[in-house]
Structure formats: structure tokens, C-alpha cells
mmCIF file of the N, C-alpha and C atoms, coordinates in Angstrom:
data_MODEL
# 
_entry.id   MODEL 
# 
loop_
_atom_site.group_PDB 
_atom_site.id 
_atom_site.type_symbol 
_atom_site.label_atom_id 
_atom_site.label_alt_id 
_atom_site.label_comp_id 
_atom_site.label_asym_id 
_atom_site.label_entity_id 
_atom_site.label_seq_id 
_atom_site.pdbx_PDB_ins_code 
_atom_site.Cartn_x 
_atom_site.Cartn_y 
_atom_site.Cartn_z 
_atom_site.occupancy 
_atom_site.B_iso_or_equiv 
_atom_site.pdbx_formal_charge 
_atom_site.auth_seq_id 
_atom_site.auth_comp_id 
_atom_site.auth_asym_id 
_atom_site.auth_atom_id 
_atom_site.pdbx_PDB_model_num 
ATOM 1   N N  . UNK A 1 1  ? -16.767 21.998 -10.884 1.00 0.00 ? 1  UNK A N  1 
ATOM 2   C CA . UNK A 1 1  ? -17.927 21.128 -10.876 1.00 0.00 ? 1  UNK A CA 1 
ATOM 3   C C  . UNK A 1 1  ? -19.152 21.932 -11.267 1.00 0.00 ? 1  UNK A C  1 
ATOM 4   N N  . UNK A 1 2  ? -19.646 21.658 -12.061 1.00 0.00 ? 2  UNK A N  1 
ATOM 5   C CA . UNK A 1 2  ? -21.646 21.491 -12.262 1.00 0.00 ? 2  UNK A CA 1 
ATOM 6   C C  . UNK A 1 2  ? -22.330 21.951 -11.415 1.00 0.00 ? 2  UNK A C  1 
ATOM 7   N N  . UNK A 1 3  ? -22.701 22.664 -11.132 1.00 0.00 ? 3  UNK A N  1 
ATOM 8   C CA . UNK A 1 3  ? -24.062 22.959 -10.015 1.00 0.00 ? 3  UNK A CA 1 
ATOM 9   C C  . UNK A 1 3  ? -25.182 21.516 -9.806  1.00 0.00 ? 3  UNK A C  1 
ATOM 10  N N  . UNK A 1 4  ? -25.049 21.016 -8.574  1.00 0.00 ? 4  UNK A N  1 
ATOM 11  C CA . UNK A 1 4  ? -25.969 19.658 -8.970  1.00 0.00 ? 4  UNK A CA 1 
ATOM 12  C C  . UNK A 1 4  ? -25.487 18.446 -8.963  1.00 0.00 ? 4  UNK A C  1 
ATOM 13  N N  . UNK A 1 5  ? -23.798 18.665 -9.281  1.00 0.00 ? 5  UNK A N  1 
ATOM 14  C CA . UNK A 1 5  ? -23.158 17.512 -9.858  1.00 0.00 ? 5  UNK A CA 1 
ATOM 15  C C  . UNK A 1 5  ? -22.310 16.907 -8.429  1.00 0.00 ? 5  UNK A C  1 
ATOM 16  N N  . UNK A 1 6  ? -22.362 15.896 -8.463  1.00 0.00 ? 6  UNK A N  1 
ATOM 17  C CA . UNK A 1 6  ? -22.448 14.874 -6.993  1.00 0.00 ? 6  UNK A CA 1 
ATOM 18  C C  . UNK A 1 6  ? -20.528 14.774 -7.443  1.00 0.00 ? 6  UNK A C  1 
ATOM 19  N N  . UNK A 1 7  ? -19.555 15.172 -5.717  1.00 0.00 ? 7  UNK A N  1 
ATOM 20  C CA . UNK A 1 7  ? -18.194 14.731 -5.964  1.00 0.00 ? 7  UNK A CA 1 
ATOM 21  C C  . UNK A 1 7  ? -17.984 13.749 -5.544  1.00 0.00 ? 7  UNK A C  1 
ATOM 22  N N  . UNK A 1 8  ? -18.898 12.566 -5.281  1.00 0.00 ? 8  UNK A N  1 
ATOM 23  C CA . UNK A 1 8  ? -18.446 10.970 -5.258  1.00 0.00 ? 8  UNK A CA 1 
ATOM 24  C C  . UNK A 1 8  ? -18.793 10.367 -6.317  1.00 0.00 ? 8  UNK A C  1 
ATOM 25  N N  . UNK A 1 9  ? -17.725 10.717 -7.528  1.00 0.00 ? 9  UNK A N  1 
ATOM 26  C CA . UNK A 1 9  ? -17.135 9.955  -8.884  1.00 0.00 ? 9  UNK A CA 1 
ATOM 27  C C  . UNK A 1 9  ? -16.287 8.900  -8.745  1.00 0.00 ? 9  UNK A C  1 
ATOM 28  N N  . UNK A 1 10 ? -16.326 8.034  -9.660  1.00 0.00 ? 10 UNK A N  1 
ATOM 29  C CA . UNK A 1 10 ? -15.115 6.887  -10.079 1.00 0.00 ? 10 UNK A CA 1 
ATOM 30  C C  . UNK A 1 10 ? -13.710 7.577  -9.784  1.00 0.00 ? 10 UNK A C  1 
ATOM 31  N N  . UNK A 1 11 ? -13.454 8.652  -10.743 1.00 0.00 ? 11 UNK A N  1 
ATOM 32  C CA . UNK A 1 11 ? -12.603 9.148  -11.272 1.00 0.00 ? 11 UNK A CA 1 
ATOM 33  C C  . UNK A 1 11 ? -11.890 10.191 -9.793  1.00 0.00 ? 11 UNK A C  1 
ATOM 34  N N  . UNK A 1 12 ? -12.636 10.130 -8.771  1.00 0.00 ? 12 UNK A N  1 
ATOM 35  C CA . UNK A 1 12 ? -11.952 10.709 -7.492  1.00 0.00 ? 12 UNK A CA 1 
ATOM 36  C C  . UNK A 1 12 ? -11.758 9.865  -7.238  1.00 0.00 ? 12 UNK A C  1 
ATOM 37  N N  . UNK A 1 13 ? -12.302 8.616  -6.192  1.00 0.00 ? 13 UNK A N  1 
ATOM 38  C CA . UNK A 1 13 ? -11.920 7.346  -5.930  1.00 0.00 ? 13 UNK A CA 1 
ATOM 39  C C  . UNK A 1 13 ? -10.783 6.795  -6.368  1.00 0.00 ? 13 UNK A C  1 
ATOM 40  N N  . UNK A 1 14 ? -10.550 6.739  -7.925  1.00 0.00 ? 14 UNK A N  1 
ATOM 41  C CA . UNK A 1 14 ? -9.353  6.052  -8.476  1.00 0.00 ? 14 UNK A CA 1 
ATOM 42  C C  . UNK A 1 14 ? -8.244  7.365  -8.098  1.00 0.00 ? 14 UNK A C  1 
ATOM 43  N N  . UNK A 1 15 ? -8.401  8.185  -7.920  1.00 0.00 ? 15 UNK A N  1 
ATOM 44  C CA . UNK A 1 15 ? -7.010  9.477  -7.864  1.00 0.00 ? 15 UNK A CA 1 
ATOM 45  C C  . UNK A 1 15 ? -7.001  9.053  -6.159  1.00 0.00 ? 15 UNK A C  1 
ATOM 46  N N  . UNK A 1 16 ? -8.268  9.097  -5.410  1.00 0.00 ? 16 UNK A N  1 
ATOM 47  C CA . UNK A 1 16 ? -7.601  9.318  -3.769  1.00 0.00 ? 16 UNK A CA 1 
ATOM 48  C C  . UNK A 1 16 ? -6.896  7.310  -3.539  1.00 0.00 ? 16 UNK A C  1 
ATOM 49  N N  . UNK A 1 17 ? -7.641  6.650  -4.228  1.00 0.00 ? 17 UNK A N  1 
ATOM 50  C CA . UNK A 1 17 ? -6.820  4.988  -4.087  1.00 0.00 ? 17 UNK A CA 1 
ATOM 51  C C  . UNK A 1 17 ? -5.200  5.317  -4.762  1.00 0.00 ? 17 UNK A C  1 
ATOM 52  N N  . UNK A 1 18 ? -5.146  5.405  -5.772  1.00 0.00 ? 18 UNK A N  1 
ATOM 53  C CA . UNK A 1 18 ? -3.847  6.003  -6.477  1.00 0.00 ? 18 UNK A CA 1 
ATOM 54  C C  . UNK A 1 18 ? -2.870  6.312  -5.112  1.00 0.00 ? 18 UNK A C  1 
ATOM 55  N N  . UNK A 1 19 ? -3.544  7.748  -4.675  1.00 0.00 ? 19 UNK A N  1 
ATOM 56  C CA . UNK A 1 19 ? -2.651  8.470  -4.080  1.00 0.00 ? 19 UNK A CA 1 
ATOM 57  C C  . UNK A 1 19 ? -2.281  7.442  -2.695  1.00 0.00 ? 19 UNK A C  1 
ATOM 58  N N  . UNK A 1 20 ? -3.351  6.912  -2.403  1.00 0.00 ? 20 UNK A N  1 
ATOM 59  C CA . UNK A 1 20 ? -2.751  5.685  -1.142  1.00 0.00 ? 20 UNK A CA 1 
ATOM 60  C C  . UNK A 1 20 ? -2.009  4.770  -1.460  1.00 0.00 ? 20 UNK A C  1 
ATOM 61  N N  . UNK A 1 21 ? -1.932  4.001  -2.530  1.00 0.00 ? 21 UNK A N  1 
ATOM 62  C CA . UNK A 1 21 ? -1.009  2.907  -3.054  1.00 0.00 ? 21 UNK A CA 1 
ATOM 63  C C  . UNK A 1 21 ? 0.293   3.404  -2.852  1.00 0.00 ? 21 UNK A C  1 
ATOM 64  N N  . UNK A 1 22 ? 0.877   4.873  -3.608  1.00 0.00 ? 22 UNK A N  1 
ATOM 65  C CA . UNK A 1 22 ? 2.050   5.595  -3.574  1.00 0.00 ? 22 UNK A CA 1 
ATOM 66  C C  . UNK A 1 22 ? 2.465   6.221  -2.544  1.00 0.00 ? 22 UNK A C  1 
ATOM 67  N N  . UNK A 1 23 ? 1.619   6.599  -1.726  1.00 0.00 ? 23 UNK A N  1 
ATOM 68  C CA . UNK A 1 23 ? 2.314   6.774  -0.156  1.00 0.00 ? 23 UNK A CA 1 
ATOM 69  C C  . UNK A 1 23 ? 2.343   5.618  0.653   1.00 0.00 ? 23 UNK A C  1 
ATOM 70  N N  . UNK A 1 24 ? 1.464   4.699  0.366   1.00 0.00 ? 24 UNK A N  1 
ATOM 71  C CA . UNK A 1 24 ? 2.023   3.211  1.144   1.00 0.00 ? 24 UNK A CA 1 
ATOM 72  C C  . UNK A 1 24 ? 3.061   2.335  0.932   1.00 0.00 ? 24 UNK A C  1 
ATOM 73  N N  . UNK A 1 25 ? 3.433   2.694  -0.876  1.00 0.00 ? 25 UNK A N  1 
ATOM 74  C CA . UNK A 1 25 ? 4.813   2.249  -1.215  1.00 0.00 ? 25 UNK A CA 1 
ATOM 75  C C  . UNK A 1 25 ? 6.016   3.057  -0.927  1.00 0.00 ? 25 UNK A C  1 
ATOM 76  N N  . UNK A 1 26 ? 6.137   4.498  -0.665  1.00 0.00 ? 26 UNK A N  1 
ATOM 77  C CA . UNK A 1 26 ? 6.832   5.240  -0.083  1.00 0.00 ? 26 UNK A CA 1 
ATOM 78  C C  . UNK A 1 26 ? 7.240   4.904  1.483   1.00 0.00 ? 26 UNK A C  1 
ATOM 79  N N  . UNK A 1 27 ? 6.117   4.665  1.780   1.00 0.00 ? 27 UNK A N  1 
ATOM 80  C CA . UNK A 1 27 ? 6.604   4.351  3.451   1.00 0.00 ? 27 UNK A CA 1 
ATOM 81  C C  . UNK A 1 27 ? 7.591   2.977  3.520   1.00 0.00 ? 27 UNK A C  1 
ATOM 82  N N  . UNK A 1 28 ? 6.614   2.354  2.947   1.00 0.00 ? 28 UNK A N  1 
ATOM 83  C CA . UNK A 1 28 ? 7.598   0.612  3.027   1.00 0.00 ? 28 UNK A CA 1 
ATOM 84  C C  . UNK A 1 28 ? 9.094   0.670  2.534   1.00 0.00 ? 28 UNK A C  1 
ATOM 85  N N  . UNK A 1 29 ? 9.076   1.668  1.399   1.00 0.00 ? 29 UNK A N  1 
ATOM 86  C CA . UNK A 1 29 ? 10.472  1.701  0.799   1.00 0.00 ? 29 UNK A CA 1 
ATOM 87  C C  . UNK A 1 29 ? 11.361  2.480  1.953   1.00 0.00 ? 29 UNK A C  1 
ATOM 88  N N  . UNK A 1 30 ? 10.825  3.479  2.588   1.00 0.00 ? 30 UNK A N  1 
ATOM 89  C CA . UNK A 1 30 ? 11.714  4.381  3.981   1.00 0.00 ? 30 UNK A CA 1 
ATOM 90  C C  . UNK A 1 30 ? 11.752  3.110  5.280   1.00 0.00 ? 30 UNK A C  1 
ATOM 91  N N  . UNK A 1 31 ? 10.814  3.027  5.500   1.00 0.00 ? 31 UNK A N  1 
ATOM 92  C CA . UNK A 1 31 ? 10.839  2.249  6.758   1.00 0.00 ? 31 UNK A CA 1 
ATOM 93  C C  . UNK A 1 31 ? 10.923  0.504  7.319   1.00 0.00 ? 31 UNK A C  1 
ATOM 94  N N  . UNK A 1 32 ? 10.735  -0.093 6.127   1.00 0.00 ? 32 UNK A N  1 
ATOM 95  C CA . UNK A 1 32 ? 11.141  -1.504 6.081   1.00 0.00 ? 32 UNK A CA 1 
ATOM 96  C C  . UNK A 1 32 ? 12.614  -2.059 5.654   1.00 0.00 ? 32 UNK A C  1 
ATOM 97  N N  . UNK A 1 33 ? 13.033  -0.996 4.597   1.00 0.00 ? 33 UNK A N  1 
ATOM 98  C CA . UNK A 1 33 ? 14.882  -1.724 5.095   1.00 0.00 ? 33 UNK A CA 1 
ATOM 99  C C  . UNK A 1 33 ? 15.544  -1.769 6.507   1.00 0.00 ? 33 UNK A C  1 
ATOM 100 N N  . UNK A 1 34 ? 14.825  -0.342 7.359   1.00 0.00 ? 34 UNK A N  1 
ATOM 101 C CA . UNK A 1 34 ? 15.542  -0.674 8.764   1.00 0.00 ? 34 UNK A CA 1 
ATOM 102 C C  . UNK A 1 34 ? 15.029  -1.901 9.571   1.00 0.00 ? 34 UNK A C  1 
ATOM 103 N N  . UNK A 1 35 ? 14.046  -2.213 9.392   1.00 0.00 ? 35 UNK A N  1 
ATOM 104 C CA . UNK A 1 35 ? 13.299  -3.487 10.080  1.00 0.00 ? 35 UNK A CA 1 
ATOM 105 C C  . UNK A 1 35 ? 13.977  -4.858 10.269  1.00 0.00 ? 35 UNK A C  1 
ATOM 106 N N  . UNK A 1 36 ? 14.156  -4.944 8.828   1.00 0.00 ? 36 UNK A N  1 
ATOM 107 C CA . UNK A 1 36 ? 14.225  -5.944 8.089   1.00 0.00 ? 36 UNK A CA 1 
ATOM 108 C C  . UNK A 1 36 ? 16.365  -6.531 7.855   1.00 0.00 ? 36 UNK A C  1 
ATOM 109 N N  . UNK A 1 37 ? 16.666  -5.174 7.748   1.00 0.00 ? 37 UNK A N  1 
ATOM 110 C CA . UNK A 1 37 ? 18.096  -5.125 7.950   1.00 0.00 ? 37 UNK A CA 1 
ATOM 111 C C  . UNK A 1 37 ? 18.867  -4.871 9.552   1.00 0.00 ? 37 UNK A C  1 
ATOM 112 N N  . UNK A 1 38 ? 18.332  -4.038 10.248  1.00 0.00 ? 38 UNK A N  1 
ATOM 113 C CA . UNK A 1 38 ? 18.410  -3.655 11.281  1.00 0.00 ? 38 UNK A CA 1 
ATOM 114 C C  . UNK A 1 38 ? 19.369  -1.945 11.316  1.00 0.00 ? 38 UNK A C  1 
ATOM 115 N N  . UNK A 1 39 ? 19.655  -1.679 12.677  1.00 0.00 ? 39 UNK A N  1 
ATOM 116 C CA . UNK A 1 39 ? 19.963  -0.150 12.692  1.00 0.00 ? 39 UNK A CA 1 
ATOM 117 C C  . UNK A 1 39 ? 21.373  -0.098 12.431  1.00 0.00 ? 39 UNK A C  1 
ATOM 118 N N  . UNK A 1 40 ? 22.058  -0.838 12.633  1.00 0.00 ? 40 UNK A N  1 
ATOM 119 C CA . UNK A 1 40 ? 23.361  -0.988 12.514  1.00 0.00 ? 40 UNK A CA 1 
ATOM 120 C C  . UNK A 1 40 ? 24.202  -1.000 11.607  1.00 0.00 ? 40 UNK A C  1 
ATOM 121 N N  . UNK A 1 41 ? 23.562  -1.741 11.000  1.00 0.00 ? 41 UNK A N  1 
ATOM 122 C CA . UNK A 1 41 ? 23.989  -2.283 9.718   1.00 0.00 ? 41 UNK A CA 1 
ATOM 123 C C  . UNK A 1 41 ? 25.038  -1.194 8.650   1.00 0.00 ? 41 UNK A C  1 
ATOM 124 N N  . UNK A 1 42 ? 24.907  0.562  8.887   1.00 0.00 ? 42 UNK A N  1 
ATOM 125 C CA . UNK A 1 42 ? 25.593  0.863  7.921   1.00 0.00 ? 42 UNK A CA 1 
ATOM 126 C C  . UNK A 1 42 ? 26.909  1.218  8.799   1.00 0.00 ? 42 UNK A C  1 
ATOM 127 N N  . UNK A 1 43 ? 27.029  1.257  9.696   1.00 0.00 ? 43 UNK A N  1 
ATOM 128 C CA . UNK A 1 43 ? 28.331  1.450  10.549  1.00 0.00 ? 43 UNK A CA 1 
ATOM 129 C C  . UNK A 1 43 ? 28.787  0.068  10.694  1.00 0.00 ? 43 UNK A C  1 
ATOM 130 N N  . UNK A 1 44 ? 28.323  -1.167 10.749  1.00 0.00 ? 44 UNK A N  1 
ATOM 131 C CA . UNK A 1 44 ? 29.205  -2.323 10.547  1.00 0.00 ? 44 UNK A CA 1 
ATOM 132 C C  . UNK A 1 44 ? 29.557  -2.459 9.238   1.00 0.00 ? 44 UNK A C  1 
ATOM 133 N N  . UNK A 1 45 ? 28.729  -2.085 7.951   1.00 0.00 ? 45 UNK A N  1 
ATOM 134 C CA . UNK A 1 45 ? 29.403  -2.264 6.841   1.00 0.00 ? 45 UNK A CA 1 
ATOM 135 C C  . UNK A 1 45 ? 30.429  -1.291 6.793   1.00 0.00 ? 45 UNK A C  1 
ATOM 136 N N  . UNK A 1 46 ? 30.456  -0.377 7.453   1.00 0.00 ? 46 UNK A N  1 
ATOM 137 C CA . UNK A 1 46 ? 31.502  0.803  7.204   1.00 0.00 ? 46 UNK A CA 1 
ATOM 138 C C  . UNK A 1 46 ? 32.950  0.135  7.558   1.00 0.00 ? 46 UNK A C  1 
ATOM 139 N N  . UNK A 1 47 ? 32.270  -0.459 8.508   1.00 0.00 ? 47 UNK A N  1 
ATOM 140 C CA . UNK A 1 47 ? 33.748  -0.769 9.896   1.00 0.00 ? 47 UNK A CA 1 
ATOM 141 C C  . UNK A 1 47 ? 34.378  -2.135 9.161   1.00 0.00 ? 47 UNK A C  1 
ATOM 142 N N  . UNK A 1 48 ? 33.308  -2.614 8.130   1.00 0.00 ? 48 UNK A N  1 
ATOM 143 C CA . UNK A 1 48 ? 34.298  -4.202 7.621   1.00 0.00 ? 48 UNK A CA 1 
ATOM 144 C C  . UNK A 1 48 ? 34.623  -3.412 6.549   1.00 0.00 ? 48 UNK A C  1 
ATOM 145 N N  . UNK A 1 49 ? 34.405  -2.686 5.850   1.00 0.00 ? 49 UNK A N  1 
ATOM 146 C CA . UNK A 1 49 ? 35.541  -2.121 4.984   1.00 0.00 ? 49 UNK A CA 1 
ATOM 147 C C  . UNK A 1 49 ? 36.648  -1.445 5.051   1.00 0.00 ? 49 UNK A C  1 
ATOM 148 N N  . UNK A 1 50 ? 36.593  -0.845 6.135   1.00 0.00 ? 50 UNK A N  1 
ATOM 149 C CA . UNK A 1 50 ? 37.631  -0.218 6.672   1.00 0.00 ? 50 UNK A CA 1 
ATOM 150 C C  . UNK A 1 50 ? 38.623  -1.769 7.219   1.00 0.00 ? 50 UNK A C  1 
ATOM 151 N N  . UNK A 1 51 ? 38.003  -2.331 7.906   1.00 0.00 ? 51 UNK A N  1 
ATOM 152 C CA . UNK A 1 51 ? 39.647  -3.851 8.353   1.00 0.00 ? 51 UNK A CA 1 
ATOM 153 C C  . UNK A 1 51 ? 39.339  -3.994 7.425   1.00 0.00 ? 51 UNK A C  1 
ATOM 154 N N  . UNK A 1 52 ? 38.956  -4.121 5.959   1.00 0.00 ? 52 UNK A N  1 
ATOM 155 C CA . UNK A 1 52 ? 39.300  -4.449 4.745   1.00 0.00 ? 52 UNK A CA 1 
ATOM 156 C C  . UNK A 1 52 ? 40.571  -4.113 4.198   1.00 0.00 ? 52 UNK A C  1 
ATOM 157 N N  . UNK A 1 53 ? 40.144  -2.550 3.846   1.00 0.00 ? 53 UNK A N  1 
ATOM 158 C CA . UNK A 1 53 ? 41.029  -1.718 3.592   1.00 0.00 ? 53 UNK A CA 1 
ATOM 159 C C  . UNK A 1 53 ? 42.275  -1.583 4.461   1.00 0.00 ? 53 UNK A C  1 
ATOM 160 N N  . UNK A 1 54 ? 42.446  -1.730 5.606   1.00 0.00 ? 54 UNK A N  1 
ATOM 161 C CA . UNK A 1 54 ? 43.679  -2.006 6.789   1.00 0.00 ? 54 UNK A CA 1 
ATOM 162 C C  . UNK A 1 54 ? 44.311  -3.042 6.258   1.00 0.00 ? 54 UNK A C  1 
ATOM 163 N N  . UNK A 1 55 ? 43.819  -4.104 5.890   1.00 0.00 ? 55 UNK A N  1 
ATOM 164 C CA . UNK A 1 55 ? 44.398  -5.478 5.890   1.00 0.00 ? 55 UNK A CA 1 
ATOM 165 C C  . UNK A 1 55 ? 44.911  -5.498 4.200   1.00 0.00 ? 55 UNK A C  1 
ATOM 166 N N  . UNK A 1 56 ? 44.631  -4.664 3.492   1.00 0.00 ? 56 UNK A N  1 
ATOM 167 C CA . UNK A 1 56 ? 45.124  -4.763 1.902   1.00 0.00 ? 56 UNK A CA 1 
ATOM 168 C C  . UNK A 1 56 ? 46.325  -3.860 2.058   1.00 0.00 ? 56 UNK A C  1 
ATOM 169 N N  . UNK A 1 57 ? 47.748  -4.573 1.472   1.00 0.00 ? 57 UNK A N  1 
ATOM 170 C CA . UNK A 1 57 ? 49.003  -3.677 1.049   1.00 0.00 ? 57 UNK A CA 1 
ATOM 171 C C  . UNK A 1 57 ? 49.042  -2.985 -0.223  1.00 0.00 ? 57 UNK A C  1 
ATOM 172 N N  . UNK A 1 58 ? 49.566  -2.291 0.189   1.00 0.00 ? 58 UNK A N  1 
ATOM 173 C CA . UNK A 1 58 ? 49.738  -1.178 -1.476  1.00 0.00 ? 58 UNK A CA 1 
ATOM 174 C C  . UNK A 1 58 ? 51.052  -1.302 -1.526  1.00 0.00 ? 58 UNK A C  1 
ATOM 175 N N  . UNK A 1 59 ? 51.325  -1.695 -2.416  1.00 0.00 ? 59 UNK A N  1 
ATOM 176 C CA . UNK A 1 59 ? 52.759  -1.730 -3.206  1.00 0.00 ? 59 UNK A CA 1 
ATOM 177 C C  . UNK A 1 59 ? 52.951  -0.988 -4.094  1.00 0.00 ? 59 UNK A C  1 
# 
């Protein structure tokens, strides 16, 4: 920076908003499938594929 020159620019504003949009979409993407799906969910899908797989013959 400029000697003089003021760091409340557009051009920070739009980089520190930026940087919040992408960590607020980061979070939602980590922490709203468990919400929304619940905690379980990958050990019951595990467990119906497995009596899936039990219940199919191989010939």
C-alpha cells in the first residue's frame, strides 16, 4: 500500500465477502447432509446391502 492510502477498498470487501460465501458453502456441504439425512444412515445403508448381498445366490 501507498503511504496515505486508506485499506477500506471495494476490492478488499469483495475478497473478505468472497472468502465468506466459500466457507459458508463449505460448512453447509460438511454439516447439513448429517442433519438432514441423519447419523445413521451409513451403517443402515451398509447393513441393507449386506441382507442384500446374503439374500442373492451365486451360481
Amino acid at each position: 500500500m501507498d503511504p496515505g492510502e486508506s485499506y477500506f477498498q471495494w476490492k478488499n470487501f469483495i475478497t473478505l465477502g468472497s472468502w465468506g460465501i466459500g466457507l459458508l458453502a463449505h460448512g453447509v456441504s460438511v454439516f447439513l447432509p448429517t442433519l438432514v439425512i441423519g447419523k445413521n444412515w451409513e451403517d443402515d445403508k451398509i447393513k441393507e446391502l449386506m441382507e442384500k448381498e446374503r439374500n442373492h445366490k451365486w451360481e
